[in-house]
Structure formats: C-alpha cells, structure tokens
C-alpha positions as CSV (number, residue, x, y, z in Angstrom):
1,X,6.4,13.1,-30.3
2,X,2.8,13.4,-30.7
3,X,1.2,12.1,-27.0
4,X,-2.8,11.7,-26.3
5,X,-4.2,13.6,-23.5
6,X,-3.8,10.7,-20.9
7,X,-0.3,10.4,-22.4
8,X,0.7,14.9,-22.2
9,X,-0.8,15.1,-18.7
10,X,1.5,12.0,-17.7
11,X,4.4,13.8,-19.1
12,X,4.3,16.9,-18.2
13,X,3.5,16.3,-14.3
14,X,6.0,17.3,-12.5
15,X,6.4,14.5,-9.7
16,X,10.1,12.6,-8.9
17,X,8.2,9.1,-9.5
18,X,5.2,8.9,-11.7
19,X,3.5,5.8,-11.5
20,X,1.3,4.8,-14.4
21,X,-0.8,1.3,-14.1
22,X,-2.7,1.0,-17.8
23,X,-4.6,-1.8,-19.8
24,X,-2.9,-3.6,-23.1
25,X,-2.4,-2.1,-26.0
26,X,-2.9,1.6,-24.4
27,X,-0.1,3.2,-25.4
28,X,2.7,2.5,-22.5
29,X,5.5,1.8,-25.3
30,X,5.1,5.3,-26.9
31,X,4.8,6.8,-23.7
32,X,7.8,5.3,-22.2
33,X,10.0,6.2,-25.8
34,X,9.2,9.5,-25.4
35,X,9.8,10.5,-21.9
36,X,13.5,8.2,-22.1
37,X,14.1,11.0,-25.0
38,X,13.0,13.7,-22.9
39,X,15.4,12.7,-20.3
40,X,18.1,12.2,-22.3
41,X,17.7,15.6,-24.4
42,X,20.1,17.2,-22.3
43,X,23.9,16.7,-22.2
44,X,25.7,13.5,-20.6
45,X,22.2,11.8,-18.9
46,X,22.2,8.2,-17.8
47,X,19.2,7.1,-18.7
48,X,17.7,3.1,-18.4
49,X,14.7,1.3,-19.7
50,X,13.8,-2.1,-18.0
51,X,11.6,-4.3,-18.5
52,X,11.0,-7.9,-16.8
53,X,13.4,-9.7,-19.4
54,X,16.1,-9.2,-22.1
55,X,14.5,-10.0,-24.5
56,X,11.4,-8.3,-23.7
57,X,13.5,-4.9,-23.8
58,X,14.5,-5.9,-27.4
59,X,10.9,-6.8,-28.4
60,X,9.0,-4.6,-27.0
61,X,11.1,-1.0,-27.0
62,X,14.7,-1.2,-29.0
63,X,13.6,-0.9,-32.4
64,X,10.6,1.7,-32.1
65,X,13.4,3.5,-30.0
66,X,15.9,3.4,-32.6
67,X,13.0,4.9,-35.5
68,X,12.0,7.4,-33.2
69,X,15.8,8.7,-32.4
70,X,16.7,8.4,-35.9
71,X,13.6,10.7,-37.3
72,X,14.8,13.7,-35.1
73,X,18.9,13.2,-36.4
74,X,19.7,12.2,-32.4
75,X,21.9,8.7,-32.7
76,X,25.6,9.4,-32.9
77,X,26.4,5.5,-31.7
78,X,24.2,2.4,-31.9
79,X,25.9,-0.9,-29.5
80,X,23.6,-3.7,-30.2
81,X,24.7,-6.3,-28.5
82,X,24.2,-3.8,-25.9
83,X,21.4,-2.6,-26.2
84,X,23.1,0.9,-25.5
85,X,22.7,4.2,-27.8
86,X,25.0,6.9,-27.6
87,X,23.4,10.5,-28.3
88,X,24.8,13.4,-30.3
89,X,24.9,15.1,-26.9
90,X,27.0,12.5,-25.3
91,X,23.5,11.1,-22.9
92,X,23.6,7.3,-22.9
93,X,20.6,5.2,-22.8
94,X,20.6,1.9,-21.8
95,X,18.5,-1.2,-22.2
96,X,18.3,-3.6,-19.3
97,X,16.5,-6.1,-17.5
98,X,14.8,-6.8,-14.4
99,X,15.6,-10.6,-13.8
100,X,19.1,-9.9,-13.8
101,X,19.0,-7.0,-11.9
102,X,22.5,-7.3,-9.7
103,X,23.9,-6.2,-13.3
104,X,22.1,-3.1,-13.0
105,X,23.8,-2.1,-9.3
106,X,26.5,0.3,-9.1
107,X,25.2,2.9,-11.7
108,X,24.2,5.8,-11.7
109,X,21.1,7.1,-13.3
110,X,19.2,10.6,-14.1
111,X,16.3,8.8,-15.4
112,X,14.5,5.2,-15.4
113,X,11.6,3.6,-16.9
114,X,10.3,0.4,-15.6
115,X,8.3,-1.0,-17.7
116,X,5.7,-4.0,-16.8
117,X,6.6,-3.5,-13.3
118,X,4.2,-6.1,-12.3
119,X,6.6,-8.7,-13.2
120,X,9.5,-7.0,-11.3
121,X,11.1,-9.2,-8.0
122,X,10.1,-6.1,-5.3
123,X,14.3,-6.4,-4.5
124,X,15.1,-5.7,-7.9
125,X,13.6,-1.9,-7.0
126,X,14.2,-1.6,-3.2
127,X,17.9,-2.9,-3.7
128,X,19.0,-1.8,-7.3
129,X,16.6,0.5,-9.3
130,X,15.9,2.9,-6.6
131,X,19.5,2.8,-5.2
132,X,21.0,4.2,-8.8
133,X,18.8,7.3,-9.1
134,X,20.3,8.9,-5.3
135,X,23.4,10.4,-6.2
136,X,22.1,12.3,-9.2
137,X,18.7,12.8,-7.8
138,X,16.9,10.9,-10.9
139,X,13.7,10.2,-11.6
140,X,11.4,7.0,-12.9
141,X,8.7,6.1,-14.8
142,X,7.6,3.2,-12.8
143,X,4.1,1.5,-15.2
144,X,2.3,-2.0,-16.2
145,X,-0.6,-3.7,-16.3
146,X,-1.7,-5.3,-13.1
147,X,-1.2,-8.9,-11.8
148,X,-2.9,-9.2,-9.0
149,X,-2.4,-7.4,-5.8
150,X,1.5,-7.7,-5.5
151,X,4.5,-5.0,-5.5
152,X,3.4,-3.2,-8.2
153,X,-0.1,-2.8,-6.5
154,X,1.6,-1.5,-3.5
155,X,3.5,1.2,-5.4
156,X,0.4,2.3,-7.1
157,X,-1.6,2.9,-3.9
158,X,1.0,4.3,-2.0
159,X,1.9,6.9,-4.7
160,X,-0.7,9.9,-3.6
161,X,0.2,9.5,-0.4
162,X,3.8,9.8,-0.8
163,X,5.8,13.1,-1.6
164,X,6.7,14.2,-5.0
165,X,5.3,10.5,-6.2
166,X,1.7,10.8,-8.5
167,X,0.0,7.8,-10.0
168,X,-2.6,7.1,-13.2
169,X,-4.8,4.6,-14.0
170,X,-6.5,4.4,-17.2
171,X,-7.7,1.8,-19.7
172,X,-7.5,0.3,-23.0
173,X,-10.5,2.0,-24.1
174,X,-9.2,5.3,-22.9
175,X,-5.5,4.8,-24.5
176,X,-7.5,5.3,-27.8
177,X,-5.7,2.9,-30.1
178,X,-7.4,-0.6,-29.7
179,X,-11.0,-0.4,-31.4
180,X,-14.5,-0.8,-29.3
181,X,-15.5,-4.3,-31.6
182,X,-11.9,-5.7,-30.9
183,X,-12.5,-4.5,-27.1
184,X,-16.5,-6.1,-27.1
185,X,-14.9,-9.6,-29.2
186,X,-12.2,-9.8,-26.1
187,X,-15.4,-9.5,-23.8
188,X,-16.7,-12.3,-25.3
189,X,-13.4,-14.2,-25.6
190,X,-12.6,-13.6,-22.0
191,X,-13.0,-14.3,-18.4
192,X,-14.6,-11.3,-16.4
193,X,-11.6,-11.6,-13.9
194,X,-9.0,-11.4,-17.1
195,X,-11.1,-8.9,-19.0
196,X,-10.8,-6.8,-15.7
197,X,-7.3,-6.8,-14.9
198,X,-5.9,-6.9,-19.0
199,X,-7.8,-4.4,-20.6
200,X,-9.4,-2.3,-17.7
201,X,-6.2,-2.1,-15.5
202,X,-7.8,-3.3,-12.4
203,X,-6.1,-5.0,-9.7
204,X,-8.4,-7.7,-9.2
205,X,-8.9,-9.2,-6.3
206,X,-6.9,-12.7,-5.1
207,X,-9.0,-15.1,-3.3
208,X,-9.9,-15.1,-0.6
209,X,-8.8,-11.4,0.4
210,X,-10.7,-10.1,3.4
211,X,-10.4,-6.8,3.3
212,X,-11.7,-6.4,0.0
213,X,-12.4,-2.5,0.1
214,X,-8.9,-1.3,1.4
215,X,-7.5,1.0,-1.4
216,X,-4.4,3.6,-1.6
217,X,-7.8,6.2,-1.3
218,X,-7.9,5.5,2.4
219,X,-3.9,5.8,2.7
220,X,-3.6,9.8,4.3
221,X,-0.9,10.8,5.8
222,X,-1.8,12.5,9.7
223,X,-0.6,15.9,10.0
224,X,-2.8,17.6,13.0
225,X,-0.6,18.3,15.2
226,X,-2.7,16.9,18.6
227,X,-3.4,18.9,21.6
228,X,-2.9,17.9,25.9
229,X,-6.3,16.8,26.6
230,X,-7.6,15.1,23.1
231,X,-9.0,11.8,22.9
232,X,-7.5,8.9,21.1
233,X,-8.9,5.3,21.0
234,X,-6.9,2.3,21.0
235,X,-7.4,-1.1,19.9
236,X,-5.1,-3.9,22.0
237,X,-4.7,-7.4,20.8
238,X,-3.0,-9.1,23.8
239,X,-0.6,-11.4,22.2
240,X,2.7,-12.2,23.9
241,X,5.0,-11.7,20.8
242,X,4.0,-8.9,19.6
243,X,1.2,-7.1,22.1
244,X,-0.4,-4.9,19.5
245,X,-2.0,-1.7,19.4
246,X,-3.7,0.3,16.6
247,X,-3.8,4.0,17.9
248,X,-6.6,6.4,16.0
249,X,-8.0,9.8,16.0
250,X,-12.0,10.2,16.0
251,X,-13.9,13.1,14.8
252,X,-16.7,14.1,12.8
253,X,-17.4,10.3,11.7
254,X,-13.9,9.4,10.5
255,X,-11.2,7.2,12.2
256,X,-7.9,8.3,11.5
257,X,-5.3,5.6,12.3
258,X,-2.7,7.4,13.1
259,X,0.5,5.5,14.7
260,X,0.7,1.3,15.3
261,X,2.8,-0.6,17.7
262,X,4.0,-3.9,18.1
263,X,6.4,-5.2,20.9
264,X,7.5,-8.3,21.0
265,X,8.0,-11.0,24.0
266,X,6.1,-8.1,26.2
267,X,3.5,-7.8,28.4
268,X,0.7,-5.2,29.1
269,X,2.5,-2.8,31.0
270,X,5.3,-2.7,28.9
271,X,2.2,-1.5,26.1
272,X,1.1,0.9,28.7
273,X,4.1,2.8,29.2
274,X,5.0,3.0,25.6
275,X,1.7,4.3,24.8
276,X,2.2,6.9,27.8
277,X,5.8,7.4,26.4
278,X,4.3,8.8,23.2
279,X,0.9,10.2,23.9
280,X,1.6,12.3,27.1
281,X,-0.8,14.3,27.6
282,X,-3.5,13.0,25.7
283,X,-6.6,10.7,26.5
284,X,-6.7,7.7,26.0
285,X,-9.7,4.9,25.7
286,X,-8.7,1.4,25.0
287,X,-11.0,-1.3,22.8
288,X,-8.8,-4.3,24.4
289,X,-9.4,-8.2,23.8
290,X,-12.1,-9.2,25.8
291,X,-10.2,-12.0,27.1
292,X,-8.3,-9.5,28.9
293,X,-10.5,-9.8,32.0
294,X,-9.2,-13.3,32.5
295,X,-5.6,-13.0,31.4
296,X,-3.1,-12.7,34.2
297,X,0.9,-11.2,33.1
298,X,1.7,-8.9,35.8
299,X,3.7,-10.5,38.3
300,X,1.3,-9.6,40.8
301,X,-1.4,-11.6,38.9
302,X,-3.3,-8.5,38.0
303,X,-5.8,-9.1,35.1
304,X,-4.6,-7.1,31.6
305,X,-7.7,-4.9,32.0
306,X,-6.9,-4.1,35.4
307,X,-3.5,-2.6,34.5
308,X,-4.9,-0.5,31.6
309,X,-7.2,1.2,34.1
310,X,-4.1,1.6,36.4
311,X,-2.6,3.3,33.7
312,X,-4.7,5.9,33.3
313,X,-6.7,4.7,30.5
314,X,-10.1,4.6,30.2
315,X,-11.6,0.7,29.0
316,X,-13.9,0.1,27.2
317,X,-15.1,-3.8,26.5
318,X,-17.8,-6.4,26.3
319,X,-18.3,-8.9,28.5
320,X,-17.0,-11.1,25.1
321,X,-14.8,-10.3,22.0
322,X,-17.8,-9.5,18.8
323,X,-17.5,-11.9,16.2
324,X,-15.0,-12.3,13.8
325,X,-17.5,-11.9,11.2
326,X,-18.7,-8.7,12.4
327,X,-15.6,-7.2,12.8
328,X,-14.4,-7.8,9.8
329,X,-17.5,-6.6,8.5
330,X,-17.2,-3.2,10.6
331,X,-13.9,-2.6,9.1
332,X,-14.4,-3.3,5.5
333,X,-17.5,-0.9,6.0
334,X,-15.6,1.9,7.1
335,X,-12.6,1.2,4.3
336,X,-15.7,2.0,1.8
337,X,-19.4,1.6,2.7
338,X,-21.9,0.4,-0.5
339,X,-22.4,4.5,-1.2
340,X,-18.4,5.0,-1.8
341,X,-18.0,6.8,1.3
342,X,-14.3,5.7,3.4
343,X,-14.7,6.9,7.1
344,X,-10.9,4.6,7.9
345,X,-8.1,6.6,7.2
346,X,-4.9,5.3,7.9
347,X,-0.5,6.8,7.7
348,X,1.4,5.3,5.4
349,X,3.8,5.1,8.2
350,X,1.4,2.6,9.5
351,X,3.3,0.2,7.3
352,X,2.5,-3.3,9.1
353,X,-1.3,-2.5,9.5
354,X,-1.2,-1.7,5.8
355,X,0.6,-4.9,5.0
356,X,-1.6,-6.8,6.8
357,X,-5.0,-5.3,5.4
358,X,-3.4,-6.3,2.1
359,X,-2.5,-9.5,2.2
360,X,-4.4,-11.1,5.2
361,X,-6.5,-13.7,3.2
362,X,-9.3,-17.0,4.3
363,X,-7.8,-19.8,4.4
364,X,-8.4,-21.9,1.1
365,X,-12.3,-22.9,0.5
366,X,-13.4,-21.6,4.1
367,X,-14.4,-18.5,6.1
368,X,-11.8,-18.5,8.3
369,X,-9.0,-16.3,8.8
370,X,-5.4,-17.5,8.5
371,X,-3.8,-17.5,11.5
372,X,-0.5,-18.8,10.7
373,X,0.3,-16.0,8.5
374,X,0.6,-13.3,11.6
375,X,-1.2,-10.6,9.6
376,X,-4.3,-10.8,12.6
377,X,-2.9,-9.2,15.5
378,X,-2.9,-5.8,14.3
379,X,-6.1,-6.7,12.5
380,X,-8.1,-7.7,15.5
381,X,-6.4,-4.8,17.7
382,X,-8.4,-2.4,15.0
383,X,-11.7,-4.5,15.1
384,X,-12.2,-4.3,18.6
385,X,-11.8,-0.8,18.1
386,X,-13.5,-0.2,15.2
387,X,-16.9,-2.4,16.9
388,X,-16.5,-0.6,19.9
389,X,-16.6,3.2,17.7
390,X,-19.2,2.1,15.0
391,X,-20.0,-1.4,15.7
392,X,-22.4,-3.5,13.5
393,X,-24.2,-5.4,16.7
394,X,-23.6,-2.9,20.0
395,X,-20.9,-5.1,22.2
396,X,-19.9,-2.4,24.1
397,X,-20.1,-0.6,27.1
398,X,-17.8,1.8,29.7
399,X,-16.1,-0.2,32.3
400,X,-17.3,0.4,35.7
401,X,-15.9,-0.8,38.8
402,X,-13.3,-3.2,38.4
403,X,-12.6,-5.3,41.5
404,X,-9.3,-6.0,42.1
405,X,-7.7,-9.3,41.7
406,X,-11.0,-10.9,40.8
407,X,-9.7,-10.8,37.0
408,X,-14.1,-9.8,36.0
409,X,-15.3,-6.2,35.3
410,X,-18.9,-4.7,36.2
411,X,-20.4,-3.5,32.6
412,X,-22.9,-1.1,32.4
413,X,-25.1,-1.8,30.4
C-alpha cells in the first residue's frame, strides 16, 4: 500500500504501542488497513480492529478492507455476519467493538488497532484490550481525533515517556487529502474551539482547567541515581486523610518531581519517618502549609513545624500560606513560561500528581478551585514548594529559632 510520509514513518517505527492522535479526513482509515495487513502477513496472527461501535467498524473499515485484501489475492474466507476474514495463510482478522467490549475478553491477539480511541470507556483498554495482547506479546495501534482532555489524552501524553510506546500528532492539512479552500470554508463554518480539536488534532482545553500548560512534554521519567548528602525540597499539605508530600530535585533552574506520597488518616510524624524511610541520607528542606505553625497533632501538642525540624529537616515558610492565585500562577509558569520554556519536570510514576494537574478544574463561572474533587492536596503541597523555589511575590524565608511549644516561628526576614 502506498503510505504518505506521516503515514511510512508511523509504520515503520518500531515501538510496541504507537499512538497516533490526527485531525478528520487525514488518512487514519488507510493507515489503520494497512498496518492490520502488515500484521496479519504472517502465518496464524490474531489480529482485531475496533472501533467505538459495530457499526462504525462496518462503516468506516470492512469494505475498504475487503478491496484492499482482495487486490493483493489474500482472502481465502469472508464471515460477514462476523465481521471476520480468514487469510490464505490461516491469520484471522477480526472486526469488533468498543461498547461491547466484555465480548472481546478472553482472546488472544498479536496485533490491535483502536480506532477513534477517544470514544473508548478507559475499562474497555485497561481491562480487555490491553489484557489480550500479553500472552503473545502483541502490539496496538491505539489513534483518533481528540475529544477533549479524557483517556485518550492521557495515553497520548504519557506515550514518550513510557517504554517501547511512541506517539504522533499531525493534522488534516498535513494528512494531504482534504483541500486548503475545503479547510479555509470549515474555518469559516466553524467554531475556533471545534476547528481546533476536528481538523487540527488539538486537545482543547475543558473549562475551567487550571493548569492549562501541563503537557506529556513535562512528563520525564527520573533516572539520576541521587547521592548521601544531596538536597531535595519538599512541599507538605497537612491534611489528615491524606498528609501529602510532593518530593523534587533542584538544579540548574529545573524542578524535577521526582517521587509523591500520600498517607491517609496520618499525622506529621508519620510523613516524617516515611520521608526518612526513603530518603536516608539525603537533605531535606520542607515548603510546608503555613498553617503548620498553629496546628497541633503530636500527642505532646507539638506544632507540625516543630516536628519537621525535629526530624531533621530544614523548614522553610512564611509567616502565611501565598495566594492561591499566585501559586497557581508559579506552577503553570514553570509547566511552560510565555517563551516555551518547561522548568517542572515530573515521573510518570507520579501518577496522582499527574491526575490531579489534569483534571483539577474552577468550579463553574468562578475563580475558585474545587475542593470537593480532592485533586488540591497534592496541588497545594507543590505550590508551596514551587513559591518557596521560584515564587512570583517572595513569601519566603529560612526558619530561625523555633520556640518550643509556643506553636510561632521567628522568620528572618
């Protein structure tokens, strides 16, 4: 099959899962036909295409599958009701769909395409698709055209950051077969937001999303391996259930999150020793809540600052928690500042930081944060550390003295 450029270096990439997010009319169809044939070119494969409904499958794949087989002489058996085609060299390819996707469990596959994955229930891949490519070691076309920041989203911008997993994103423009005065006349017929997201494969933004500028490029995974005596900063958000803590790298001008915690029904030195537990020999400053300095959960009514200075760790902390403005601000500066540049790193392993950056959202026709979702504890353990490292107003200063049992801390200022 003849493939376009985009379409060639797709194909011939050798990654496990290729991940492929394109505008309409760009040429996923013809891409998806020919890499099910490639799969199935050699003896006795398994090989699926899905697609969001049954009758999408028939629409939008079986019959340009079927001319393209029967051109090269492959079809030895043709099930229609089906949708199943038997090769010449006994490979099966099957036709199925993603809203009945418990029909899919149990099989085995060498090879998968999912086609507008966008569409897909998350389970139907987590539970089913995924599941049938393990025993054979099979691989997936996983592509679509964006809706939104959901699943499919995810997938996309977790991709580079994942082993033997690559992505693409390209538009309709650059898949070469819709024409630049149909493009301009759908400008003119169409919403920006729509225009964006159909035909220039962007994953707009829903609203109200506050951290706007988080993308898969500030997803890296951490592999310095860190020596006794290093620095790491950690943010604390002193909730009771979970106490969170953001822990990060510094160096150079970029913050590399590297490792998160959460612990729930604990207490501050239950966060202390598990921070010990896994950073031995390192040292550590803490960006705590402010409110620290007042909040009492030892038993011997020691203020939460007090016992992260007990512990070793070095506090640093303003006399009052900065603005939720600014520190939302701070962050989405560092995710990507107005010159491109993305001083936040952050592990993938960092899965509930990542979650939250994603889906944390204003609550509807305001400026404030919703609270009831749970996405801000991890969120405000990284602001305080992020305004206490590069802060947009200074807030910070080094603890000095702490008096004991008096619950206040002397600031230098």
């Amino acid at each position: 099959m003849k493939l376009t450029d985009i379409q060639k270096q797709i194909s011939s990439n050798n990654a496990r899962f290729k991940v492929v997010v394109a505008g309409r009319r760009s040429g996923k169809t013809y891409l998806s036909i020919n890499e099910v044939a490639k799969a199935a070119r050699h003896p006795n494969r398994k090989v699926m295409y899905i697609a969001p409904t049954y009758r999408m499958a028939r629409q939008i794949f079986w019959e340009d599958l079927k001319d393209q087989l029967r051109r090269v002489n492959w079809i030895k058996r043709i099930n229609e009701s089906n949708l199943e085609i038997t090769l010449v060299n006994n490979s099966l390819i099957m036709l199925r769909s993603a809203d009945r996707f418990d029909n899919i469990r149990g099989i085995g596959l060498d090879y998968v395409v999912c086609d507008e994955m966008a569409d897909f229930d998350e389970a139907a891949w987590t539970t089913v698709i995924r599941p049938t490519l393990a025993d054979r070691n099979g691989g997936a076309l996983l592509l679509g055209t964006p809706k939104g920041r959901n699943f499919f989203y995810e997938l996309f911008t977790n991709a580079d950051a994942l082993e033997d997993w690559s992505s693409w994103q390209f538009t309709t423009a650059q898949g070469g077969i819709v024409s630049e005065a149909e493009l301009n006349q759908a400008k003119a017929d169409m919403d920006r937001r729509s225009y964006e997201q159909e035909f220039e494969a962007q994953f707009v933004n829903y609203a109200g999303i506050i951290y706007y500028a988080f993308e898969g490029a500030n997803l890296t995974k951490w592999t310095k391996q860190l020596k006794p005596r290093e620095r790491l900063f950690v943010g604390i958000d002193f909730n009771v259930s979970p106490i969170c803590a953001v822990i990060a790298y510094y160096d150079n001008g970029i913050l590399h999150v590297l490792d998160e915690i959460e612990i729930f029904s604990s207490n501050t030195n239950e966060l202390c020793a598990e921070i010990r537990e896994r950073y031995p020999e390192q040292i550590i400053e803490v960006f705590p809540d402010a409110s620290g300095a007042q909040r009492r959960t030892s038993a011997g009514g020691l203020t939460d600052h007090i016992i992260l200075h007990n512990a070793g760790f070095k506090v640093t902390v303003g006399n009052v928690n900065p603005s939720i403005k600014d520190r939302i601000a701070a962050v989405n500066s560092m995710l990507c500042n107005t010159s491109g540049q993305r001083t936040l790193l952050i592990d993938p392993d960092c899965k509930s930081l990542i979650n939250a950056l994603r889906k944390h959202t204003y609550k509807e026709n305001t400026r404030q944060p919703e609270k009831d979702s749970g996405f801000d504890h991890l969120l405000d353990a990284l602001g305080y550390m992020v305004m206490g490292i590069k802060p947009i107003k200074p807030n910070y200063a080094p603890v000095g003295k702490i008096r004991m049992g008096t619950g206040r801390s002397n600031v230098r200022r």
